[in-house]
PyMOL CGO cylinders between C-alpha atoms (Angstrom):
from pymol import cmd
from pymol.cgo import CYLINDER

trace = [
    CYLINDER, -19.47, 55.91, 20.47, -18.26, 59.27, 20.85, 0.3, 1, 1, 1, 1, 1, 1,
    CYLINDER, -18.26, 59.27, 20.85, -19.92, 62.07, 18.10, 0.3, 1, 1, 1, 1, 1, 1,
    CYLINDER, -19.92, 62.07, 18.10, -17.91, 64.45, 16.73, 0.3, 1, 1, 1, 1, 1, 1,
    CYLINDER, -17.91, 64.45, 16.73, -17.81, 67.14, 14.75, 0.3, 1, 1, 1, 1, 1, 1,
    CYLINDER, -17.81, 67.14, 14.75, -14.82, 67.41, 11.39, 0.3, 1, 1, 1, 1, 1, 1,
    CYLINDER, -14.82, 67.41, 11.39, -13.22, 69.66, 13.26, 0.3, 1, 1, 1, 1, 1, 1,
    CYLINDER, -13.22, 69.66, 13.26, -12.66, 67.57, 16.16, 0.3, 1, 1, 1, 1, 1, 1,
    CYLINDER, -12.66, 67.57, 16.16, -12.02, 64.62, 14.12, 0.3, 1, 1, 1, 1, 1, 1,
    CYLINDER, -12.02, 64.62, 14.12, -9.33, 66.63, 12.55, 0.3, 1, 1, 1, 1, 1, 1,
    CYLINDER, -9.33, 66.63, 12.55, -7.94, 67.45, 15.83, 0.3, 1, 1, 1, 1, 1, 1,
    CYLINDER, -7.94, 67.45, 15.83, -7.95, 64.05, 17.49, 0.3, 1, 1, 1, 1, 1, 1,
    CYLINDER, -7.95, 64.05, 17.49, -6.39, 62.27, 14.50, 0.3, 1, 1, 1, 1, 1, 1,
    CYLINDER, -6.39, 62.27, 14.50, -3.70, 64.65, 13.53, 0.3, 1, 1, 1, 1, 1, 1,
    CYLINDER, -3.70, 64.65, 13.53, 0.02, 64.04, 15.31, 0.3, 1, 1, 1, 1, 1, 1,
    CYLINDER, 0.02, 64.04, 15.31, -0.23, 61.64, 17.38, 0.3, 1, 1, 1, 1, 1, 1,
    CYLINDER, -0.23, 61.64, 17.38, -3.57, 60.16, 17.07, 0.3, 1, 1, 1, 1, 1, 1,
    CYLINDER, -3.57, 60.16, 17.07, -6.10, 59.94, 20.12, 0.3, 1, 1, 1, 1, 1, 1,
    CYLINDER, -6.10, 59.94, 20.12, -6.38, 56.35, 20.35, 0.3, 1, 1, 1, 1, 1, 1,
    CYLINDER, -6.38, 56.35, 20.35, -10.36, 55.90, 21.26, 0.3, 1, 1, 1, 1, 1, 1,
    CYLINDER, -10.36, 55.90, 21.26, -10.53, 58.05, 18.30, 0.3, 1, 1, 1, 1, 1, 1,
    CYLINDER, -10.53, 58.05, 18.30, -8.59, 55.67, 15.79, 0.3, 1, 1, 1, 1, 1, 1,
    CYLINDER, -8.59, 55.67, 15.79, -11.24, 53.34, 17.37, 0.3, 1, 1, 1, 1, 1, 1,
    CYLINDER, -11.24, 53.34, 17.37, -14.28, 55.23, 16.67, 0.3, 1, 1, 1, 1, 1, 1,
    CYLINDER, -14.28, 55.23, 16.67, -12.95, 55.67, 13.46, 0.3, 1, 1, 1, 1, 1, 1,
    CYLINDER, -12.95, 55.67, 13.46, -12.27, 51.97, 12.44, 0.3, 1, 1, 1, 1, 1, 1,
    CYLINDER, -12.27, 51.97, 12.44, -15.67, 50.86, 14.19, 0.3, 1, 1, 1, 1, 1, 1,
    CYLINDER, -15.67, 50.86, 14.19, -17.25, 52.91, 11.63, 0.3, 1, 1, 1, 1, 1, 1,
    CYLINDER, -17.25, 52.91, 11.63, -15.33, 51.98, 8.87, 0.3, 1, 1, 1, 1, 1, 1,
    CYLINDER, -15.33, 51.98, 8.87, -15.99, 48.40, 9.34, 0.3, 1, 1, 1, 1, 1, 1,
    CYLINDER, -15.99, 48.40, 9.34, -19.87, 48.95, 9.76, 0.3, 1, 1, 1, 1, 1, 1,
    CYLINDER, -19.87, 48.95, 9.76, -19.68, 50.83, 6.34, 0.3, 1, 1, 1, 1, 1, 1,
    CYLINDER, -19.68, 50.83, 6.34, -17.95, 48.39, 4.88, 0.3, 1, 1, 1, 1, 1, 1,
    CYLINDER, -17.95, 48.39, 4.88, -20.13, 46.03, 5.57, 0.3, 1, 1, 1, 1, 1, 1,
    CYLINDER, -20.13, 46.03, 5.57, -22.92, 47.59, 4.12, 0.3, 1, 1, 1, 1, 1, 1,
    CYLINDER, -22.92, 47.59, 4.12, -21.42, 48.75, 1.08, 0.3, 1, 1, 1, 1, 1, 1,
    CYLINDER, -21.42, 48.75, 1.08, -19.11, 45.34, 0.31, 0.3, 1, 1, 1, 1, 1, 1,
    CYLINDER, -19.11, 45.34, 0.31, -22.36, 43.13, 1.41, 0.3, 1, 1, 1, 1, 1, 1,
    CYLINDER, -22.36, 43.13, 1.41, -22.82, 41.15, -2.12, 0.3, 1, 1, 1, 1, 1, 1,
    CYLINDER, -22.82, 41.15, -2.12, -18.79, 40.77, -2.66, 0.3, 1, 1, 1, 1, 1, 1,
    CYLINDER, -18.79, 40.77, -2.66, -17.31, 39.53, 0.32, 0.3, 1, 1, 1, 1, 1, 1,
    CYLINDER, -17.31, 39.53, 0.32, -16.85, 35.67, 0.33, 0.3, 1, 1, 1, 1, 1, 1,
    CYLINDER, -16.85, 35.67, 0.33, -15.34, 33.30, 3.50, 0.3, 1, 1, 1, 1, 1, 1,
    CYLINDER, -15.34, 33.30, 3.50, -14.78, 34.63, 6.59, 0.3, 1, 1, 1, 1, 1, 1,
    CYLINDER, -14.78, 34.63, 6.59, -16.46, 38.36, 5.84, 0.3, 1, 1, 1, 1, 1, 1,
    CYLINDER, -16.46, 38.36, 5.84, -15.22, 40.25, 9.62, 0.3, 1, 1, 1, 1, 1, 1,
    CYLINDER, -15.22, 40.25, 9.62, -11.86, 39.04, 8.57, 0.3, 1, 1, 1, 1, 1, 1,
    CYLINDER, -11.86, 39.04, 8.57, -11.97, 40.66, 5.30, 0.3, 1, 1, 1, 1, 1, 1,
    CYLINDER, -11.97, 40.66, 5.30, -13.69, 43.86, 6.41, 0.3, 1, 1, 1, 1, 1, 1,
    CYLINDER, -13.69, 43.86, 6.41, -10.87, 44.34, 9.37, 0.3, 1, 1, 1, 1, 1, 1,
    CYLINDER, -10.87, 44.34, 9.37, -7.94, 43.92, 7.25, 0.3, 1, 1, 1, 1, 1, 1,
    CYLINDER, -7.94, 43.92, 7.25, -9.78, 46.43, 4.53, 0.3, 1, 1, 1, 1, 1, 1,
    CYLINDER, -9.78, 46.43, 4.53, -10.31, 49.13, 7.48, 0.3, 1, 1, 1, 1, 1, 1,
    CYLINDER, -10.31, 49.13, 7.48, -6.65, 48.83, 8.44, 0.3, 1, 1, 1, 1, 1, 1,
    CYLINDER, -6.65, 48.83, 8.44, -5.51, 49.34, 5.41, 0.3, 1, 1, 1, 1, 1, 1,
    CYLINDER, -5.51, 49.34, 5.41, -8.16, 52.70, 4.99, 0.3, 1, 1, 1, 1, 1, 1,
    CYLINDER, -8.16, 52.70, 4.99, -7.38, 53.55, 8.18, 0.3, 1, 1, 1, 1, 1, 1,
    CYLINDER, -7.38, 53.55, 8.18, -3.57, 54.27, 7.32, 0.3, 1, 1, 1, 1, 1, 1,
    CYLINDER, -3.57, 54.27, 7.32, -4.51, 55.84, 4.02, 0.3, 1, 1, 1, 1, 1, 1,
    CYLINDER, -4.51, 55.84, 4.02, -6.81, 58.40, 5.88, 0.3, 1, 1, 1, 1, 1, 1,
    CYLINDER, -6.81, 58.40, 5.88, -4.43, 59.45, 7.96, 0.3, 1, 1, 1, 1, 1, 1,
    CYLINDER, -4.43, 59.45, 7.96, -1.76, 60.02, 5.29, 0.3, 1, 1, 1, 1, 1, 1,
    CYLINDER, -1.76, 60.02, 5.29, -4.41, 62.28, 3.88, 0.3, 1, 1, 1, 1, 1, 1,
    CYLINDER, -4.41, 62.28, 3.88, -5.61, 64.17, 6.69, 0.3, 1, 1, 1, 1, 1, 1,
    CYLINDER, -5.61, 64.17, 6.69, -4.70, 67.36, 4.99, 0.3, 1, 1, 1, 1, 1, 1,
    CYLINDER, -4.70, 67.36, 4.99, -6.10, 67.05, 1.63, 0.3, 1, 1, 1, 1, 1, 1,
    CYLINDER, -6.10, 67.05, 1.63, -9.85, 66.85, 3.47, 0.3, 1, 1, 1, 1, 1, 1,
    CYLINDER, -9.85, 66.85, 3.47, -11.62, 69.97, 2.34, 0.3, 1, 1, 1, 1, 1, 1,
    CYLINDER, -11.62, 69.97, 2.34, -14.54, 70.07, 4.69, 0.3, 1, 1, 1, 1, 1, 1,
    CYLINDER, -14.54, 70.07, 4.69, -16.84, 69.61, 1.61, 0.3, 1, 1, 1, 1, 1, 1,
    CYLINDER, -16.84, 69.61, 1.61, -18.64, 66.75, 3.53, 0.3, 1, 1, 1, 1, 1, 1,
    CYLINDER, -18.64, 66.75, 3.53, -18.78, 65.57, 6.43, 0.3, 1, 1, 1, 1, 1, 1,
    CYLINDER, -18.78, 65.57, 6.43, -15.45, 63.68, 7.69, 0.3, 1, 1, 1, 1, 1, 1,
    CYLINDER, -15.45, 63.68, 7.69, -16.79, 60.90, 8.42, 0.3, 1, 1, 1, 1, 1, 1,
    CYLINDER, -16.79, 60.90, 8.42, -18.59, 60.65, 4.93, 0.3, 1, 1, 1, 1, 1, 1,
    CYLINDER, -18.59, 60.65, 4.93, -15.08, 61.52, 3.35, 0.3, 1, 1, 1, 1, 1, 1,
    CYLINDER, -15.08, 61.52, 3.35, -13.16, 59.02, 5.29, 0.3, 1, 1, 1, 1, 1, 1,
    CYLINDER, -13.16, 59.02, 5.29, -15.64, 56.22, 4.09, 0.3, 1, 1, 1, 1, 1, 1,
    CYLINDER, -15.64, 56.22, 4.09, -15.59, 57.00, 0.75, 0.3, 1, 1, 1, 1, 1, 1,
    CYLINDER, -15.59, 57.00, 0.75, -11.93, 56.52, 0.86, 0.3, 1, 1, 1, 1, 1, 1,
    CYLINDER, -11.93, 56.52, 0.86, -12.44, 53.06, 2.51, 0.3, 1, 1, 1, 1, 1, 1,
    CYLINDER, -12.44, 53.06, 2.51, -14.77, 52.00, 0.03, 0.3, 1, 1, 1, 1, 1, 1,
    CYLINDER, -14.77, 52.00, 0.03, -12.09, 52.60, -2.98, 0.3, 1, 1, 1, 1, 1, 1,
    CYLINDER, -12.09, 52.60, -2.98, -9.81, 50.72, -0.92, 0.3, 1, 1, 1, 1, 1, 1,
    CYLINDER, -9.81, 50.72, -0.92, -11.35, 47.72, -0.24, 0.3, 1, 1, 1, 1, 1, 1,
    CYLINDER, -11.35, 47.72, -0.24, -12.80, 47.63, -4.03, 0.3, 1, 1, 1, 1, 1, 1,
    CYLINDER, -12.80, 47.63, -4.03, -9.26, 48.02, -5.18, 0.3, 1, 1, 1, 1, 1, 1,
    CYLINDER, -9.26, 48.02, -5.18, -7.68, 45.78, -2.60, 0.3, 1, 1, 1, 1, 1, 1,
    CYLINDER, -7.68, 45.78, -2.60, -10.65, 42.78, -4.25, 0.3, 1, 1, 1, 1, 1, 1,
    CYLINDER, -10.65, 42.78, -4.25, -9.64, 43.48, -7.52, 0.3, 1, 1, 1, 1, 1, 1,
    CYLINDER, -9.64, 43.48, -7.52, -5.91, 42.73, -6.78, 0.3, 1, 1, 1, 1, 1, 1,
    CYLINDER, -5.91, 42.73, -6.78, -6.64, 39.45, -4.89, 0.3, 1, 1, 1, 1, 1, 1,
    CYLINDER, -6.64, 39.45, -4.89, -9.37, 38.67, -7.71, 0.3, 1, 1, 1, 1, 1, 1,
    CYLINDER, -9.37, 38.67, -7.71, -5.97, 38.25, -9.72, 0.3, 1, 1, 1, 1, 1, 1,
    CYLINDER, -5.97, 38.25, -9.72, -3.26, 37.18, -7.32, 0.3, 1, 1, 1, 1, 1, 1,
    CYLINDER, -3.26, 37.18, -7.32, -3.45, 33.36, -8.84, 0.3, 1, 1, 1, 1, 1, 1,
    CYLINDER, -3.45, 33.36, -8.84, -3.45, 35.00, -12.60, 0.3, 1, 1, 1, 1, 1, 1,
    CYLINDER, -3.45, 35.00, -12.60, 0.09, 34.89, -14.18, 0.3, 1, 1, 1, 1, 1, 1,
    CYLINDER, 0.09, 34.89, -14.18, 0.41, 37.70, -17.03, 0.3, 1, 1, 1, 1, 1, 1,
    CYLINDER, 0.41, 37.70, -17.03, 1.27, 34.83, -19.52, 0.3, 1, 1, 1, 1, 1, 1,
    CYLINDER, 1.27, 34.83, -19.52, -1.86, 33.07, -18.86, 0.3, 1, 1, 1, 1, 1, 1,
    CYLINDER, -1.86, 33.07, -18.86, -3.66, 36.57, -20.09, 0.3, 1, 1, 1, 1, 1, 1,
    CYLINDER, -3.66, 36.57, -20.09, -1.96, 35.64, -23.72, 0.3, 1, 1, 1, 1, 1, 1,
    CYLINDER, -1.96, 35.64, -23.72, -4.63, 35.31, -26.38, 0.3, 1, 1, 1, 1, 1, 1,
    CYLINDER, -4.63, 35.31, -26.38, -4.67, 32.26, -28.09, 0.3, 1, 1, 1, 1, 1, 1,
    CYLINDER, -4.67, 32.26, -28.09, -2.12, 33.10, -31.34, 0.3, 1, 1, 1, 1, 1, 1,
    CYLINDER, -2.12, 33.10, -31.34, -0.36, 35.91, -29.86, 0.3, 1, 1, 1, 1, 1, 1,
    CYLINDER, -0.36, 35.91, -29.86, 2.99, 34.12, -29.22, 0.3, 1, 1, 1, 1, 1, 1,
    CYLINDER, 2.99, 34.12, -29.22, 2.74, 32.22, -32.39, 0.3, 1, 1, 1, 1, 1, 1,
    CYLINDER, 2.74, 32.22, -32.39, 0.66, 32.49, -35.72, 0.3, 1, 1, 1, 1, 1, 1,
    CYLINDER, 0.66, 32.49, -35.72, -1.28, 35.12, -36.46, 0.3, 1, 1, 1, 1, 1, 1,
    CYLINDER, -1.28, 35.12, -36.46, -5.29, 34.13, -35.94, 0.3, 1, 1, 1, 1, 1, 1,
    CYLINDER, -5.29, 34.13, -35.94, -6.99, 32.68, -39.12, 0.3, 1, 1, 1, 1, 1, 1,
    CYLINDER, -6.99, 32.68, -39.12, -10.34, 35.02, -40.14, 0.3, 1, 1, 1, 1, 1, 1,
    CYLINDER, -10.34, 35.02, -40.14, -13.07, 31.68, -40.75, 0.3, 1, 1, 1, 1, 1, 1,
    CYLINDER, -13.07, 31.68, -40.75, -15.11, 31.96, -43.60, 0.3, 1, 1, 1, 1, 1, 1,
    CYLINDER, -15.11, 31.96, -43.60, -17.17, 35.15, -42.72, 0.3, 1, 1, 1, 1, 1, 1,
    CYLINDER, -17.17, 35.15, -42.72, -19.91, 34.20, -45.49, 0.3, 1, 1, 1, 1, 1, 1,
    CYLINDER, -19.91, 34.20, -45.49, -22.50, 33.73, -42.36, 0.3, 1, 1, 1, 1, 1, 1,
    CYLINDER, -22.50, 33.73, -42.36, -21.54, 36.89, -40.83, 0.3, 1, 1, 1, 1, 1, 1,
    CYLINDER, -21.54, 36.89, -40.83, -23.09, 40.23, -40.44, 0.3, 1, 1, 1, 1, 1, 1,
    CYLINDER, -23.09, 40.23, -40.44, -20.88, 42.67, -42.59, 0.3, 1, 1, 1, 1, 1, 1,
    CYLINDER, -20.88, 42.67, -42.59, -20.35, 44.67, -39.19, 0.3, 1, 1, 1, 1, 1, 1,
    CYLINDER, -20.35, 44.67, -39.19, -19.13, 41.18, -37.23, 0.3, 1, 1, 1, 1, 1, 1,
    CYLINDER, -19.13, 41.18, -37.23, -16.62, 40.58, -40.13, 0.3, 1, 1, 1, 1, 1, 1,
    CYLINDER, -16.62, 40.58, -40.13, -15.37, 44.25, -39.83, 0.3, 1, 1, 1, 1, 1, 1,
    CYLINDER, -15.37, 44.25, -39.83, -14.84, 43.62, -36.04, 0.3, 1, 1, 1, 1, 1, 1,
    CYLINDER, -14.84, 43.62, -36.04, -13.33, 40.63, -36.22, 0.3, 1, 1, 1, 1, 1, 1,
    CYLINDER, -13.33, 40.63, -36.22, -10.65, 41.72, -39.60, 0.3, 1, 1, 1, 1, 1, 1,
    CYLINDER, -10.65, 41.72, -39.60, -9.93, 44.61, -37.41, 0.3, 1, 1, 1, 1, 1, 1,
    CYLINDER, -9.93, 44.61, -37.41, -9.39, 42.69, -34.07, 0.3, 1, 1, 1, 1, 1, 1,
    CYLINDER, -9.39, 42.69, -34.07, -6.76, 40.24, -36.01, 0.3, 1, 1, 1, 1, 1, 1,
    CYLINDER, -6.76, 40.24, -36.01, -5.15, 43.07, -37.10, 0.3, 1, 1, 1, 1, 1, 1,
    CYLINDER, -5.15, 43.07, -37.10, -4.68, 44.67, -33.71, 0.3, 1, 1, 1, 1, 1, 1,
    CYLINDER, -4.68, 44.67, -33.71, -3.43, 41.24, -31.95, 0.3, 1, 1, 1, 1, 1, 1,
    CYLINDER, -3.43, 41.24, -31.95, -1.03, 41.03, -35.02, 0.3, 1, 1, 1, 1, 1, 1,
    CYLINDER, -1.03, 41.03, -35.02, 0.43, 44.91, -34.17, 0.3, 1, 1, 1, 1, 1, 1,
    CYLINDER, 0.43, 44.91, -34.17, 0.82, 43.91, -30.86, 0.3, 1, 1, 1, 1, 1, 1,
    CYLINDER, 0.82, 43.91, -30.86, 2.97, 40.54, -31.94, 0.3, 1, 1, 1, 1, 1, 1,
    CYLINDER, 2.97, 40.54, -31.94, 5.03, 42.67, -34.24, 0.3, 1, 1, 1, 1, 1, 1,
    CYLINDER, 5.03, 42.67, -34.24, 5.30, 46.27, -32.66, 0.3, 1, 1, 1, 1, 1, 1,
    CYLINDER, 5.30, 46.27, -32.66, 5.38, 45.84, -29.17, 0.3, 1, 1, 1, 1, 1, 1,
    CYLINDER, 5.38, 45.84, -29.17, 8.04, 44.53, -26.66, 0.3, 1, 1, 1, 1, 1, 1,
    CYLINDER, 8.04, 44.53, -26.66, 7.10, 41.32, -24.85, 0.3, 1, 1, 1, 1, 1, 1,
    CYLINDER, 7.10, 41.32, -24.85, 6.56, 43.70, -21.31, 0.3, 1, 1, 1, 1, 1, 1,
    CYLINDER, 6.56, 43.70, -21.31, 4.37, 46.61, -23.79, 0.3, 1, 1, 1, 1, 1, 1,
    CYLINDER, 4.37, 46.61, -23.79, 2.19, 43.81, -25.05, 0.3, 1, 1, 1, 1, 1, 1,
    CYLINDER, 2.19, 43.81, -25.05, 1.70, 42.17, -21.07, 0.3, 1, 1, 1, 1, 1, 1,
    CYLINDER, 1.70, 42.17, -21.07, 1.15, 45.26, -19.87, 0.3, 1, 1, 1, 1, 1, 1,
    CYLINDER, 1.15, 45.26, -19.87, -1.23, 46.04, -22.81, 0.3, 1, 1, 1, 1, 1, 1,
    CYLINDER, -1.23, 46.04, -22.81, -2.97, 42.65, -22.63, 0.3, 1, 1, 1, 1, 1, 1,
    CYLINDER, -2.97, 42.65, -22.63, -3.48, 42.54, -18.27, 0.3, 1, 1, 1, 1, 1, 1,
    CYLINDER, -3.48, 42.54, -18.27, -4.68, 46.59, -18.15, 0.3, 1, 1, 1, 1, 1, 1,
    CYLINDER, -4.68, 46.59, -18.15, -6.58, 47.19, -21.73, 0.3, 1, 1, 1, 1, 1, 1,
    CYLINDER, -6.58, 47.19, -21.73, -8.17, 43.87, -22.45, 0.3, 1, 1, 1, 1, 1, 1,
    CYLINDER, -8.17, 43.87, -22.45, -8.00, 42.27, -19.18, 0.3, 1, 1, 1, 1, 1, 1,
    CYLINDER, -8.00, 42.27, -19.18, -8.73, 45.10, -16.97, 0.3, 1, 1, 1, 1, 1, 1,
    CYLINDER, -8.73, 45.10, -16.97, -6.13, 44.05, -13.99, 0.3, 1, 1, 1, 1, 1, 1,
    CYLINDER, -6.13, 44.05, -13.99, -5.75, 47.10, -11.65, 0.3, 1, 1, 1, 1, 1, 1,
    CYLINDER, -5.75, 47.10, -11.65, -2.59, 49.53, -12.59, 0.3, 1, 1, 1, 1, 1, 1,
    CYLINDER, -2.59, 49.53, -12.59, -0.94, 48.44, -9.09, 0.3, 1, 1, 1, 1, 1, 1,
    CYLINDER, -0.94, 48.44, -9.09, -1.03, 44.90, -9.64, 0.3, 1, 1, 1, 1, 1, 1,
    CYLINDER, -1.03, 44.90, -9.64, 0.67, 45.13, -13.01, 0.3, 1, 1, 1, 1, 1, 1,
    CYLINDER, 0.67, 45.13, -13.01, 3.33, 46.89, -12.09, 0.3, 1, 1, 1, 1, 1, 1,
    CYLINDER, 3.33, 46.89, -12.09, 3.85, 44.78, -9.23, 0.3, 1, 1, 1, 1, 1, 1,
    CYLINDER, 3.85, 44.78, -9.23, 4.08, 41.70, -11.51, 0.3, 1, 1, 1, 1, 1, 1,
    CYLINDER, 4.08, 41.70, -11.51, 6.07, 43.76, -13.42, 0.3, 1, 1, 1, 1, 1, 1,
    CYLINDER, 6.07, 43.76, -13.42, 8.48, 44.43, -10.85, 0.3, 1, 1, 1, 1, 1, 1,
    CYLINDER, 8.48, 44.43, -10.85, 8.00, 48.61, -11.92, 0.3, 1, 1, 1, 1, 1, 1,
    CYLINDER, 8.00, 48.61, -11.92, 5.99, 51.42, -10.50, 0.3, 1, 1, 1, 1, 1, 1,
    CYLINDER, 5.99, 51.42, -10.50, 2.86, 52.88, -11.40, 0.3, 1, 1, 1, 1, 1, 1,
    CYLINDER, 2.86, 52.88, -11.40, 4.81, 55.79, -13.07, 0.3, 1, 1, 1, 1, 1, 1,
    CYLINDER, 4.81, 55.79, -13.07, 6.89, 53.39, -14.99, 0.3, 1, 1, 1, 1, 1, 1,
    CYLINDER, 6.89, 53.39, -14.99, 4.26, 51.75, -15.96, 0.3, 1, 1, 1, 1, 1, 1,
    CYLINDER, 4.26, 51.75, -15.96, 2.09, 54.49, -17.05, 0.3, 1, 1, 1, 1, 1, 1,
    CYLINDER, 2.09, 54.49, -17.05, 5.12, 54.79, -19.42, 0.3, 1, 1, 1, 1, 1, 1,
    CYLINDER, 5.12, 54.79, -19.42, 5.18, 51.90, -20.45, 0.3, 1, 1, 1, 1, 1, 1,
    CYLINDER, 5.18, 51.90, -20.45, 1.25, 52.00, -21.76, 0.3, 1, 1, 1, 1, 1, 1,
    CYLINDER, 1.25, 52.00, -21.76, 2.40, 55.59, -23.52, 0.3, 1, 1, 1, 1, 1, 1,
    CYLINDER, 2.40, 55.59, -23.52, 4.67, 54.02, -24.88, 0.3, 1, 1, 1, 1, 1, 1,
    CYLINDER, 4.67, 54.02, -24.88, 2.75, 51.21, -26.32, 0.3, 1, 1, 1, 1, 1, 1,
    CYLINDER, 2.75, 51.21, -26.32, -0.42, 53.14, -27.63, 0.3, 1, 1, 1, 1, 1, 1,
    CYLINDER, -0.42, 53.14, -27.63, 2.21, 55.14, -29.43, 0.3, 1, 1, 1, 1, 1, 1,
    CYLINDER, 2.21, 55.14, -29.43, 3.13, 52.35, -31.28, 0.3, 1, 1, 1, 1, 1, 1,
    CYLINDER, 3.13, 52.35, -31.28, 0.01, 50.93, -31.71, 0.3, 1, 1, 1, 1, 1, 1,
    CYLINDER, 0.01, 50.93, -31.71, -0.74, 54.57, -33.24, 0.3, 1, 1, 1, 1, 1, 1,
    CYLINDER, -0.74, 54.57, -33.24, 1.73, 54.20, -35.87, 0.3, 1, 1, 1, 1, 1, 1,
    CYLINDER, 1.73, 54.20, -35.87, 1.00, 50.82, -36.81, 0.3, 1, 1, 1, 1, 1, 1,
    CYLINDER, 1.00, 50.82, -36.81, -2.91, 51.63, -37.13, 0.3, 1, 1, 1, 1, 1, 1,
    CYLINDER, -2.91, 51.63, -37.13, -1.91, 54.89, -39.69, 0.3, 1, 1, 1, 1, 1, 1,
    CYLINDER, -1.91, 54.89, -39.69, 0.40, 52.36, -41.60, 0.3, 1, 1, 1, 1, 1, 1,
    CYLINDER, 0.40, 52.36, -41.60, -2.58, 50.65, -42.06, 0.3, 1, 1, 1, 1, 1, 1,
    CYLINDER, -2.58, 50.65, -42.06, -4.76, 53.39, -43.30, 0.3, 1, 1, 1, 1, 1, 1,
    CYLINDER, -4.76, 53.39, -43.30, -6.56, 53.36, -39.84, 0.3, 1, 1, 1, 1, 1, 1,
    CYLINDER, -6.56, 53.36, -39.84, -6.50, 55.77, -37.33, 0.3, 1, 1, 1, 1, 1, 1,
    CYLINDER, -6.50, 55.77, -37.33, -7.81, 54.71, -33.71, 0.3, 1, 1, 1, 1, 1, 1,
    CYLINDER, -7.81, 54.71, -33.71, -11.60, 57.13, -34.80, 0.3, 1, 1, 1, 1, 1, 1,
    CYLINDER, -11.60, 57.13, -34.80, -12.13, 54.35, -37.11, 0.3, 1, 1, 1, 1, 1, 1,
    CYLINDER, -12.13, 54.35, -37.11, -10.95, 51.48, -34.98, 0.3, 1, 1, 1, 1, 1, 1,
    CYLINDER, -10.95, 51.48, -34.98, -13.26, 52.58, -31.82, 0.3, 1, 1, 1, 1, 1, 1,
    CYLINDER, -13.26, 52.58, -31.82, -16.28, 53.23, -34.35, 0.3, 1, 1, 1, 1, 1, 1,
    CYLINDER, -16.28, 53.23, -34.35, -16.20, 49.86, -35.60, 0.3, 1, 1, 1, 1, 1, 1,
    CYLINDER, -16.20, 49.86, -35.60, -16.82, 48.58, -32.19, 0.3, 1, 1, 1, 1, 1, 1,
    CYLINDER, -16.82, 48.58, -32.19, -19.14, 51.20, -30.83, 0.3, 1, 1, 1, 1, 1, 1,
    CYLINDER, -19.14, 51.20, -30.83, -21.57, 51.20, -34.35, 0.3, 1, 1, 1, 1, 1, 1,
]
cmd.load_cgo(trace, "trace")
């Protein structure tokens, strides 16, 4: 395999890319890949790892010009490879998860009955008073897309881009949309006598 400097990286990729270059350039994504995905790829790994260095390899050359030489290129382009393919196995860890199935038990219906907290650390019955009163703001204050949007990203963790995907939105809209919803949240806390200082400390103490 051909060495070359940034520069000439920079140079054979730019325009119309030098095609033993784009090679180059995907052989190595593929062997860094599989060093650095070793532990999370499942059936049929070489599969995986080519579609994931396809996918980088389009992204780095859409962003060519935001390299600032701080590393070397090769070292940049694999770090944006890496974020790729760990984004890319977060989506497809959710593909087969419908937003309603991320619905805590109680949240379409009745509000979640406390159980006798007599056997309970004072701190676990805070926790759990304060978590019942959350779910319940989130039945009453937010619209059925705030609270599934609120639900898959804040609780669930599902990546930004598949929500809005199963959304049938963008990431802007949906970056909205969470506004939006915290707001509310916000306001329903202070009615409360809470503000979200208290609400995070009861967790984090």
């Amino acid at each position: 395999m051909h060495e070359r400097t940034s520069d000439e990286w920079l140079t054979a990729l730019r325009g119309t890319p030098d095609d033993q270059a784009l090679l180059d350039l995907r052989t190595r994504l593929v062997r860094g890949l599989r060093f650095a995905l070793a532990d999370r790829l499942g059936a049929d790994p070489e599969a995986v790892l080519e579609d994931f260095a396809q996918e980088s390899l389009l992204k780095i050359l859409r962003s060519l010009d935001s390299f600032r030489g701080e590393s070397q290129f090769t070292t940049w382009a694999q770090k944006i490879a890496v974020r790729v393919a760990l984004t890319e196995l977060r989506r497809r860890r959710w593909q087969d998860v419908s937003l309603e199935d991320l619905q805590p038990p109680g949240m379409e219906t009745e509000p979640i009955e406390l159980p006798d907290p007599a056997p309970l650390p004072e701190q676990q019955v805070a926790r759990s008073t304060l978590m019942i009163m959350v779910q319940r703001l989130m039945r009453e204050e937010l619209t059925d897309r705030q609270r599934q949007a609120m639900q898959a990203v804040m609780i669930n963790g599902m990546p930004l881009e598949e929500v809005a995907r199963r959304l049938g939105t963008n990431r802007n809209a949906l970056y909205k949309l969470l506004h939006d919803a915290r707001q509310r949240l916000h306001k329903g806390l202070a009615a409360q006598g809470l503000s979200v200082a208290e609400l995070l400390a009861a967790f984090n103490g």
